[in-house]
C-alpha positions in Angstrom: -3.6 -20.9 0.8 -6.2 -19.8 -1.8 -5.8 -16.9 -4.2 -9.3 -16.9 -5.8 -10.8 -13.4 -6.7 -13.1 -12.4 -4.4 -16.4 -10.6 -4.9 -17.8 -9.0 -2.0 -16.0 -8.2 1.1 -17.5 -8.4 4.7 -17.2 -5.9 7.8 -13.8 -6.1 8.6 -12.1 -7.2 5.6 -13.5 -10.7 6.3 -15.0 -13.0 3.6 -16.8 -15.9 5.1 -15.2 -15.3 8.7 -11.3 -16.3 8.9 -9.9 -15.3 5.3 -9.4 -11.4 5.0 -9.3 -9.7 1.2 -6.2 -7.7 0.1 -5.3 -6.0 -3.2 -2.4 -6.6 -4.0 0.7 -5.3 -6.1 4.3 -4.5 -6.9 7.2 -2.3 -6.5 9.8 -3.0 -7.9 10.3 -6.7 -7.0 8.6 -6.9 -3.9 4.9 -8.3 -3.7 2.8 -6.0 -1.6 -0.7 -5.7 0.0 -3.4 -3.6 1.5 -6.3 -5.0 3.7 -9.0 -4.2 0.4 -11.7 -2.3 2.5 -8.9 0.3 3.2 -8.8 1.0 -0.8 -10.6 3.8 -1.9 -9.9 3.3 -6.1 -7.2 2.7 -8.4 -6.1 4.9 -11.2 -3.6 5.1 -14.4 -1.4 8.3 -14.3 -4.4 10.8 -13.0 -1.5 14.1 -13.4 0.3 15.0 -10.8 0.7 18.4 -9.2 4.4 18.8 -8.1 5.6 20.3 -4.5 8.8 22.1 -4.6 11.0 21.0 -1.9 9.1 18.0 -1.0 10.8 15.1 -0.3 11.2 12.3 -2.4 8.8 10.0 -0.9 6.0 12.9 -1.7 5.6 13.3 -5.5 3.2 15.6 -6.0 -0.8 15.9 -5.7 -3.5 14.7 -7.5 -6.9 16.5 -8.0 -9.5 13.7 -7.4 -12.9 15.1 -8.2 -12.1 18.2 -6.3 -10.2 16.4 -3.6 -6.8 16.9 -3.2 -4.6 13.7 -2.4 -1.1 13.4 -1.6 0.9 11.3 -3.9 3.6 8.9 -2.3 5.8 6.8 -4.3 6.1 3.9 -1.9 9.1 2.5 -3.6 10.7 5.3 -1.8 8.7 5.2 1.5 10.2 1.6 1.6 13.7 2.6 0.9 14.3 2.0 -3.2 15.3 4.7 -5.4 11.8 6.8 -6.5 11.2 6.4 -9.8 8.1 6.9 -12.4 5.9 4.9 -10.7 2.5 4.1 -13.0 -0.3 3.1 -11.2 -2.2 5.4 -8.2 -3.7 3.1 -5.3 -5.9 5.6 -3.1 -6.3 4.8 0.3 -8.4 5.8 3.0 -6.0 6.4 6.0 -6.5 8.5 9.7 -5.8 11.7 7.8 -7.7 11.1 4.8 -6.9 10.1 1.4 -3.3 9.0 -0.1 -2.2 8.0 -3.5 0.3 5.3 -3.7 2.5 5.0 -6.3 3.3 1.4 -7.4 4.7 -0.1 -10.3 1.7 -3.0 -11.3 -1.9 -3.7 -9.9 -1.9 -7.5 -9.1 -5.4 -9.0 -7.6 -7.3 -9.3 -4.9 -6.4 -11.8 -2.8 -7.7 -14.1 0.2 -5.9 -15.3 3.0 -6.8 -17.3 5.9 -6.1 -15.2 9.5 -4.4 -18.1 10.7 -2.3 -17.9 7.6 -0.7 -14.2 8.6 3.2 -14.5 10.1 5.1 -11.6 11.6 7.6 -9.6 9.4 10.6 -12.0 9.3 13.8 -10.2 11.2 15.9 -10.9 8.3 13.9 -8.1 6.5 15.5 -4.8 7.7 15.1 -0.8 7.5 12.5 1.3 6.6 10.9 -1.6 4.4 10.3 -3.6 7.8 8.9 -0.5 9.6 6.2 -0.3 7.4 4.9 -3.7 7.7 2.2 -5.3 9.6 2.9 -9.0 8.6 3.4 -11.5 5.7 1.5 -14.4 4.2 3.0 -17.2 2.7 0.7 -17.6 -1.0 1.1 -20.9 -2.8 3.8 -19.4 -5.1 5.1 -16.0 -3.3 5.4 -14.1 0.0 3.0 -11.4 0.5 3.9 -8.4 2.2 1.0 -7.0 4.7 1.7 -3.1 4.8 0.2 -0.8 7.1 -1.7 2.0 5.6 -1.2 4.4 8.7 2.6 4.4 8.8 3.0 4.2 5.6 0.9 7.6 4.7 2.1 9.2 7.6 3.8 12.3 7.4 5.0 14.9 9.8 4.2 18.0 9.9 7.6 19.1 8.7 6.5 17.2 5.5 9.3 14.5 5.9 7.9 11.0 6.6 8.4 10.1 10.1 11.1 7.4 10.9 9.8 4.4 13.0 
């Protein structure tokens, strides 16, 4: 499967019909993607706003031109210890906008439809309940996440268990 860059995306996430574009990056050591048309921007530490009593998926907000985005650190939403995440990946979700926290931007990457896989049953807890699929690349697994559930969050303020 290829991992060219891409340039510009169809309707759909498609790029000359059966590939779809994701951007991709890391959390700790787990290789993670987004379907790219669902990615609003990337930003480098834009200042967070902290909530008292939040929990620790929910870091804070960020002021975004006079929109006001939650901040999750997704290591936490997928079960690893929350730490100083440094990069921002806003996404456009049912609710709105979200900032993901993520430890490195990697690229933008195509993959053939035919190439996705369902989550593998030997990946398990909140990780696997916030996937839609995986896609074997030439030299690493990709994990598919799914924007809604993973910016989901009741409104208790607690992300919702699956």
């Amino acid at each position: 499967m290829s991992t060219d860059l891409l340039t510009a995306p169809r309707a759909g996430g498609e790029v000359a019909g059966d590939l779809i574009q994701y951007c991709t990056f890391w959390v700790d050591e787990l290789y993670l993607g987004i379907d790219a048309l669902a990615v609003q921007e990337v930003l480098r530490n834009p200042g967070l706003t902290p909530i008292p009593l939040a929990p620790p998926a929910i870091r804070g907000l960020i002021n975004l031109r006079g929109q006001i985005v939650t901040a999750i650190d997704l290591g936490a939403r997928l079960g690893r210890t929350p730490t100083e995440r440094r990069m921002n990946v806003v996404v456009r979700s049912g609710e709105g906008s979200a900032s993901l926290l993520v430890d490195k931007i990697a690229d933008v990457v195509q993959v053939p439809r035919a190439g996705h896989e369902a989550v593998p049953t030997t990946l398990t807890g909140v990780a696997r309940e916030q996937l839609r699929a995986t896609c074997q690349l030439e030299d690493s697994l990709l994990l598919i996440l799914d924007v809604a559930r993973v910016t989901a969050i009741r409104k208790d303020g607690d992300t919702p268990a699956r």
